[in-house]
C-alpha positions in Angstrom: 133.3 76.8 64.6 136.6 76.6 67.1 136.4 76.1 70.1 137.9 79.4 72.1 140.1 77.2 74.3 142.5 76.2 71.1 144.1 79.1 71.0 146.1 78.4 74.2 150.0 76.5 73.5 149.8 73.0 74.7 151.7 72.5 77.5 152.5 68.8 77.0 152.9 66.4 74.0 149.5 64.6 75.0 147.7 68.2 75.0 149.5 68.7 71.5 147.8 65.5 69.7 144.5 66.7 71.4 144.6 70.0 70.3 145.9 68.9 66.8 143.0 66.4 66.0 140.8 69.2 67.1 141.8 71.9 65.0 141.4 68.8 62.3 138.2 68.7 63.2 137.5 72.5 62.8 139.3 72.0 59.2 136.8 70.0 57.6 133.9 72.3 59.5 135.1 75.1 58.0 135.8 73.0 54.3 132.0 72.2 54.7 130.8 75.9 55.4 133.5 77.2 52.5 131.9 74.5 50.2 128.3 75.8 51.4 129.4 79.1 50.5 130.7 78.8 47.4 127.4 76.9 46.6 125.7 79.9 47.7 127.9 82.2 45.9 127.8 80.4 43.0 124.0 80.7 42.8 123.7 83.8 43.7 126.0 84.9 40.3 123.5 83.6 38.8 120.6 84.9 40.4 122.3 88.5 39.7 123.1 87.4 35.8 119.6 86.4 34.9 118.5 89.5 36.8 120.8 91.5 34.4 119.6 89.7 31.5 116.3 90.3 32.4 116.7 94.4 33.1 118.8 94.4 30.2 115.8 92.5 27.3 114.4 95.0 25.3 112.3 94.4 21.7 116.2 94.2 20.1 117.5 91.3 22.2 114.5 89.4 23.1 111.1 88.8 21.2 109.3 91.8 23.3 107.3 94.2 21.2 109.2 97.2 21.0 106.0 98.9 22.8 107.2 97.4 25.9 110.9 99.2 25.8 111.5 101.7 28.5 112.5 105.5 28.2 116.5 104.6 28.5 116.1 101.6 25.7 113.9 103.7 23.3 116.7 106.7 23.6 119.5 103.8 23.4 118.1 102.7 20.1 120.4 102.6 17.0 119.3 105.6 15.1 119.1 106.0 11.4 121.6 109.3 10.4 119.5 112.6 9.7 118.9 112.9 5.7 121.0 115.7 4.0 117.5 116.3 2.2 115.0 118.9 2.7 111.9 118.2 3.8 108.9 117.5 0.8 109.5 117.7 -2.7 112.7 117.5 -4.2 114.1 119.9 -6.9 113.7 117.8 -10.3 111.2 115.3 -8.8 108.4 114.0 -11.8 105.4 115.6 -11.3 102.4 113.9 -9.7 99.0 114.8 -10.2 95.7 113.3 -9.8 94.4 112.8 -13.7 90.9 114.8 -15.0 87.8 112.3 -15.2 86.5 111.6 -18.7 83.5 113.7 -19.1 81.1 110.8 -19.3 81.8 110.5 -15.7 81.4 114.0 -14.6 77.9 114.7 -13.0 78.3 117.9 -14.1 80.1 120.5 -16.2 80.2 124.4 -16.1 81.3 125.6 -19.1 82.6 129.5 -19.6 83.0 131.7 -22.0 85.4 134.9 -22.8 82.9 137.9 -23.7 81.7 138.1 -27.5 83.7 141.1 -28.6 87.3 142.2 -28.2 88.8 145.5 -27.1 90.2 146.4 -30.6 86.3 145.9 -31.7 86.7 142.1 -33.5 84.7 139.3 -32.6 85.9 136.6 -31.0 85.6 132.9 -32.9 85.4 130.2 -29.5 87.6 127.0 -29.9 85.5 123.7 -30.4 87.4 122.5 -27.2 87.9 124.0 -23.8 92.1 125.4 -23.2 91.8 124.4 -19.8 89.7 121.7 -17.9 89.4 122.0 -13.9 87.7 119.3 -12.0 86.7 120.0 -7.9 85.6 116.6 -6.3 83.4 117.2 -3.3 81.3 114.6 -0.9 77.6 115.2 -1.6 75.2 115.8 1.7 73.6 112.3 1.7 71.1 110.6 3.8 69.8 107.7 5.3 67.3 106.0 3.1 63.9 104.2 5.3 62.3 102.0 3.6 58.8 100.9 5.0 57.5 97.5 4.6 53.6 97.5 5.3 51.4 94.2 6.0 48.2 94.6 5.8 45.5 91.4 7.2 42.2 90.7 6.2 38.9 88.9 7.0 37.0 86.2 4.7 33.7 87.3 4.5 32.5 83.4 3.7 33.8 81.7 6.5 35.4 84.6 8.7 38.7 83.8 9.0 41.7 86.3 9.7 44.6 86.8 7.0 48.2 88.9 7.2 50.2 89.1 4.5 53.9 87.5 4.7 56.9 89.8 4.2 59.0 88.3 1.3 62.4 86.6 1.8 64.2 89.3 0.6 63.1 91.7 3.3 66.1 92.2 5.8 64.5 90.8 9.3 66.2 93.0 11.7 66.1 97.0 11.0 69.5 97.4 9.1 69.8 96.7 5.8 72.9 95.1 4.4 75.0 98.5 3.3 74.9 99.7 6.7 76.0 96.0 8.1 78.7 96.4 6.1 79.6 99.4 7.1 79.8 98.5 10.7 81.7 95.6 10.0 84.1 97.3 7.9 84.6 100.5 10.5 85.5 97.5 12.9 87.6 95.4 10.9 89.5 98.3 8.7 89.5 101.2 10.9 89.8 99.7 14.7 86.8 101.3 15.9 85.0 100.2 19.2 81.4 99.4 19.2 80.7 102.8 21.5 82.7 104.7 18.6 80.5 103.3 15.6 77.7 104.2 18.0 79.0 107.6 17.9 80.3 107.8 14.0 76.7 106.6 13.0 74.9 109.3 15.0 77.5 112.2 14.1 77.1 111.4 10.2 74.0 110.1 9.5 71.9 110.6 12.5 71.1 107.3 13.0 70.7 106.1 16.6 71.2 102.7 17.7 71.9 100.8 20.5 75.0 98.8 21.0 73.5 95.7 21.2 72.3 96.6 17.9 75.5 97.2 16.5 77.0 94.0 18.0 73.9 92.0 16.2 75.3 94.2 13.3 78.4 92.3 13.3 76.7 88.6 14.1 75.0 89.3 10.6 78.1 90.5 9.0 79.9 86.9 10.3 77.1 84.9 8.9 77.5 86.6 5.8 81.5 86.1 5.2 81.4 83.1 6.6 82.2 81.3 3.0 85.0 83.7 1.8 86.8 83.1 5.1 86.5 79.5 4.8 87.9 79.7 1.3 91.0 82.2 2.3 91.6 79.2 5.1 91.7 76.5 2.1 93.8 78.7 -0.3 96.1 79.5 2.3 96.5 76.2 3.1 97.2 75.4 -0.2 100.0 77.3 -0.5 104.1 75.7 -1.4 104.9 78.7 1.5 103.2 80.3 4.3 103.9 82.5 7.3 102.1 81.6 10.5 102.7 83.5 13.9 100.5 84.0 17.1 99.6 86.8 19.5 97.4 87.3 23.1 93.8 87.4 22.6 91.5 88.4 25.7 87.7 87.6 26.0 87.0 89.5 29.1 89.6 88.4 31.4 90.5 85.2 29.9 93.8 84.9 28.0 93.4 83.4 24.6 95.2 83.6 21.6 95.1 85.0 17.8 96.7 82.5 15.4 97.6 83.8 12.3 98.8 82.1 8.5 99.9 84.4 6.1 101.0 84.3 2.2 101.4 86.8 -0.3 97.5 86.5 -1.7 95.6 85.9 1.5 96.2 86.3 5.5 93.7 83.6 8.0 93.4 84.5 11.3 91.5 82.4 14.0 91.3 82.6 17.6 91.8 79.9 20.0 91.6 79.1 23.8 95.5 77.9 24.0 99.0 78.0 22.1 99.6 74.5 22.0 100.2 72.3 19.5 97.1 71.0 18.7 96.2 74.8 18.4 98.7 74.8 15.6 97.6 71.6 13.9 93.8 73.2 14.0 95.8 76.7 11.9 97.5 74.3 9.3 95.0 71.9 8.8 96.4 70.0 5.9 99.2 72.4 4.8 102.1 70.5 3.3 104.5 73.4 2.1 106.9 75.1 3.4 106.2 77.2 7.0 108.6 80.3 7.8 107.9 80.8 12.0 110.2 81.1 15.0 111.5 79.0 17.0 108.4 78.4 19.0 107.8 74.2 19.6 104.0 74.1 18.6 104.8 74.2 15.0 107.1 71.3 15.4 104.6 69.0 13.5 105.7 70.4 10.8 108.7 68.5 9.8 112.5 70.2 9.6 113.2 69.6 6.0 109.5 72.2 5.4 110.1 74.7 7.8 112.0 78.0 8.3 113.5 79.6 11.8 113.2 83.4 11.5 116.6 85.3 11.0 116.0 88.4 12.8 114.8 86.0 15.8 117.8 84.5 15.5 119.7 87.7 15.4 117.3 89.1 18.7 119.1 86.4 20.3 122.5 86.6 19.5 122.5 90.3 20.6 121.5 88.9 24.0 124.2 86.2 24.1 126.4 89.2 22.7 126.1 91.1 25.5 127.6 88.5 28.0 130.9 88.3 29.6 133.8 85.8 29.1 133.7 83.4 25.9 129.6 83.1 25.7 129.5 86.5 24.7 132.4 85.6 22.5 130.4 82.8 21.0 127.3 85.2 20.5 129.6 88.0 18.7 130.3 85.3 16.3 127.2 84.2 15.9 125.5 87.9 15.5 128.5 88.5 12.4 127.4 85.2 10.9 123.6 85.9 11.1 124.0 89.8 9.0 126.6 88.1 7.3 123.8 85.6 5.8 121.4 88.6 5.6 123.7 90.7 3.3 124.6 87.9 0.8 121.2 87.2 0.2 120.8 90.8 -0.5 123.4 91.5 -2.8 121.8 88.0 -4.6 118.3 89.5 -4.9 119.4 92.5 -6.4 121.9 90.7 -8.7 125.1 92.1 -7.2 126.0 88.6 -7.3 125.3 85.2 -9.2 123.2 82.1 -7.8 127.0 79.8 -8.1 128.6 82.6 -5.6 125.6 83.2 -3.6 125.4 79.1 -2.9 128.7 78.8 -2.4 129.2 81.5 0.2 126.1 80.4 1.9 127.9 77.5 2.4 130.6 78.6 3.8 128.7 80.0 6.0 127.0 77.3 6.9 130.0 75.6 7.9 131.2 78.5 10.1 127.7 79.2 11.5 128.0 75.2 12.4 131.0 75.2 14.0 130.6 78.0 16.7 127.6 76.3 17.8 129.5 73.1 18.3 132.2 75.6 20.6 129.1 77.3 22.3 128.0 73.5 23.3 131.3 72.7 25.0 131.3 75.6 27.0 132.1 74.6 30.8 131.1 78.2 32.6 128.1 79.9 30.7 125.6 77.0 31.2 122.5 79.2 30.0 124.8 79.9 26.6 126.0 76.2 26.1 121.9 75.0 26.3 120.9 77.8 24.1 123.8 76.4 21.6 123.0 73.1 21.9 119.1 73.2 21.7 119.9 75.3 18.3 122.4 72.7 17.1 119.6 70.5 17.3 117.1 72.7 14.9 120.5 73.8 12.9 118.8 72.8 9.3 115.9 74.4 10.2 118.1 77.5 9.9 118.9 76.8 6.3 115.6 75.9 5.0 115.8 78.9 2.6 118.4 77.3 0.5 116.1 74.7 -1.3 113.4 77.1 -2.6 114.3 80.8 -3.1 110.4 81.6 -2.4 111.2 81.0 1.1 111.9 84.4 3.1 114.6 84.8 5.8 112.3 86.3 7.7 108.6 86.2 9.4 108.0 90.0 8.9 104.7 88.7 6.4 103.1 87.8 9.7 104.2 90.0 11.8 102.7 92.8 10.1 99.5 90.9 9.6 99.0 90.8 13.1 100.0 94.5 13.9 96.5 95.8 12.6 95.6 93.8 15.3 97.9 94.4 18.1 96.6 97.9 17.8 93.2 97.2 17.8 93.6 95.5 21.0 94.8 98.2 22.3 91.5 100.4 21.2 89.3 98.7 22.3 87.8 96.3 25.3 88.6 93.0 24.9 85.8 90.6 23.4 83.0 89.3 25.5 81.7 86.5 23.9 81.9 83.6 21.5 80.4 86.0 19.3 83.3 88.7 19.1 85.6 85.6 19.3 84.3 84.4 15.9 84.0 87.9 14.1 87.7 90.0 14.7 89.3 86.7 13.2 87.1 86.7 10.0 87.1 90.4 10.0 90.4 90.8 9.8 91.0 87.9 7.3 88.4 89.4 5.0 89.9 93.3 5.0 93.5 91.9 4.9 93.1 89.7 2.3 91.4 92.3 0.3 93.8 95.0 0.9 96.9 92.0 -0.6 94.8 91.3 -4.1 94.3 95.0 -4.4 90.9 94.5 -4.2 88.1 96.8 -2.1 87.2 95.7 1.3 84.2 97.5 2.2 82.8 96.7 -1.4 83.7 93.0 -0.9 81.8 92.9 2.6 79.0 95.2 1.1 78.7 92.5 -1.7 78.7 90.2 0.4 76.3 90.9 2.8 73.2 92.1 0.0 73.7 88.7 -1.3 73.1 87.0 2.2 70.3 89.6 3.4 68.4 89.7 0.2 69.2 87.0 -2.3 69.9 84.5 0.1 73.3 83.1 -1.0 76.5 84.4 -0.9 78.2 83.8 -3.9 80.9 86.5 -3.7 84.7 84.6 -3.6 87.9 86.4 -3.7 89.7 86.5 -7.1 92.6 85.2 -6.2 93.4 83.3 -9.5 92.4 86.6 -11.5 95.0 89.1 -12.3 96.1 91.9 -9.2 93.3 95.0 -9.6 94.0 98.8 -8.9 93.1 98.8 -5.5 89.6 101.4 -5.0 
């Protein structure tokens, strides 16, 4: 700092050169604490920018769920414009109605009669078939069926010794038989229910009281017994020329651990694993060889560029965010975001043959181009660093980007498993965590089993029912999803 004394006018040339190579001196102390400062400055700009960034992420910049938005961002959200229509039917709209049974199926049929004579005195002749047929479905009052299984001993009366009779292999060993294991495993797996609420269901509609260990050995059975058709759902999704994988947070008691997910139009396989590394992914796609739509997470990069697709509306999250920056990133982002719908549109307007495939190439390759060359301009930015390395590391995975054009089976987007895993998400959010290795092995292969079910059309709970009589009684499950048969009405 100077020295107080400076201030006074030298008094003779000597004093001058003195007091001038002092106040040098001061110079280049105060260029060192400017230069300090402006460090300083410099990082605290960015301290306050990332800070903004962060307040400012929300589930449509950023790959939050939109769960975690606050108030102000829910009520800032882009709003779809209120329908001119009236709420249910619509004048003119076709008629729905359930159709009647065939009256082989009913159980049983009231008929009625007008009286025998009419009021002019004539008798009345009755048509061979009813005018009108009405059919009321109702749930019958059921219950629980006990079946008894007695073993009775005896005694030789030659040598003395003591007999028992064996119970046959067919005899479930525990006290549930296979439809109610079922149904437990399909109340978890289907309907998101907590062990304490099947506790509660069973008691409140069939007065059946067990414990909840019980019910969890419920579910170790119900594992056991689907334990083949998940394999197979693994295999034929791996067999696949295009999948979907994606991964969420999976907690055994306090432990982080993660849900892995592979998805394709037949079949979804889910299975949990301690880490979201890459050799976590490599364990998902075993021996998969086609094509893989994710995002632009790195532990699916053994999967090589030329077979796998980056996510559009990821890429889109992120543009919004570089949007929303000042100077010439959030130029480069504004660009980038009109590229990105740009793409989205024309591959609309191609699916529903508003254009040809030779336009819809051709302008995809324009795009291309375009898309190509802001990222080369977002690279050479000198002043937005974090926008330059986001442009650069995507320059880098650019083709990735542009999978899509060599197959048209490949999607633009990952929604396929995203909403595979939302079934999930919410039962996480039901229920405690798992516990065990047990619970570990059972909400993957539950939810592979019920979601793959509900995709062919077919039903679950008849599937697992199946399923688990063959395992229980007959000893080997033989039950395999159709997935080469034609799509069934789903029951």
């Amino acid at each position: 700092m100077p020295d107080p004394h400076l201030s006074n006018p030298p008094q003779t040339l000597d004093e001058a050169r003195t007091q001038i190579e002092q106040l040098w001196d001061v110079v280049g102390q105060l260029e060192s604490i400017t230069s300090d400062l402006k460090a300083q400055n410099e990082e605290l700009v960015e301290q306050v920018r990332e800070l903004n960034e962060r307040m400012g992420k929300s589930s449509r910049n950023s790959s939050r769920p939109p769960s975690s938005d606050s108030t102000s961002q829910r009520a800032n959200r882009k709003k779809k414009p209120k329908s001119t229509k009236r709420k249910g039917a619509q004048p003119g709209h076709e008629k729905h109605e359930r159709p009647l049974v065939p009256e082989s199926d009913v159980d049983q049929i009231q008929r009625y009669f007008p009286t025998a004579a009419c009021g002019c005195g004539g008798s009345i002749f009755v048509d061979p078939e009813p005018r009108c047929r009405h059919q009321v479905f109702d749930i019958p009052v059921v219950r629980f069926s006990v079946i008894e299984h007695q073993l009775f001993g005896g005694q030789c009366n030659g040598c003395g010794k003591h007999h028992c009779a064996q119970t046959p292999d067919s005899v479930p060993s525990g006290q549930m038989g296979p439809n109610l294991v079922a149904l437990i495993a399909h109340l978890s797996g289907r309907y998101h229910l907590s062990i304490r609420n099947i506790q509660d269901y069973l008691v409140e509609h069939w007065q059946l009281h067990f414990s909840l260990g019980a019910i969890s050995q419920a579910q170790a059975k119900a594992t056991s017994a689907l334990g083949d058709p998940y394999r197979q759902i693994g295999d034929f999704v791996r067999q696949q020329p295009v999948a979907h994988a994606d991964e969420t947070r999976h907690f055994r008691g306090n432990e982080c651990r993660w849900l892995w997910s592979l998805v394709c139009v037949q079949a979804c396989y889910f299975l949990t694993q301690a880490s979201r590394g890459k050799e976590a992914a490599d364990r998902l796609l075993g021996e998969f060889t086609g094509y893989l739509v994710t995002d632009d997470y790195v532990g699916y990069n053994r999967v090589p560029e030329n077979r796998r697709q980056l996510c559009w509306p990821h890429l889109i999250r992120k543009f919004i965010d570089i949007a929303g920056r000042v100077s010439n990133g959030g130029k480069i982002g504004r660009r980038l975001l009109l590229l990105a719908h740009a793409v989205i549109r024309t591959r609309h307007r191609w699916q529903d043959q508003l254009i040809d495939e030779a336009v819809y190439y051709r302008r995809m390759q324009r795009l291309r181009r375009s898309f190509h060359q802001t990222l080369e301009r977002g690279a050479r930015l000198r002043i937005d660093g974090r926008t330059k390395r986001q442009c650069q590391h995507l320059l880098k995975r650019e083709s990735m980007c542009w999978t899509f054009l060599k197959d048209h089976r490949i999607p633009l987007d990952n929604n396929s498993a995203e909403r595979a895993l939302r079934p999930y998400v919410i039962w996480r959010k039901l229920s405690f965590a798992t516990q065990s290795y047990q619970g570990d092995q059972f909400r993957p292969l539950i939810l592979s089993i019920v979601g793959t079910a509900q995709r062919i059309g077919i039903s679950s709970y008849q599937f697992i029912r199946i399923a688990c009589h063959q395992s229980m009684i007959e000893g080997e499950v033989k039950v395999r999803f159709p997935f080469d048969a034609p799509r069934l009405a789903t029951s």
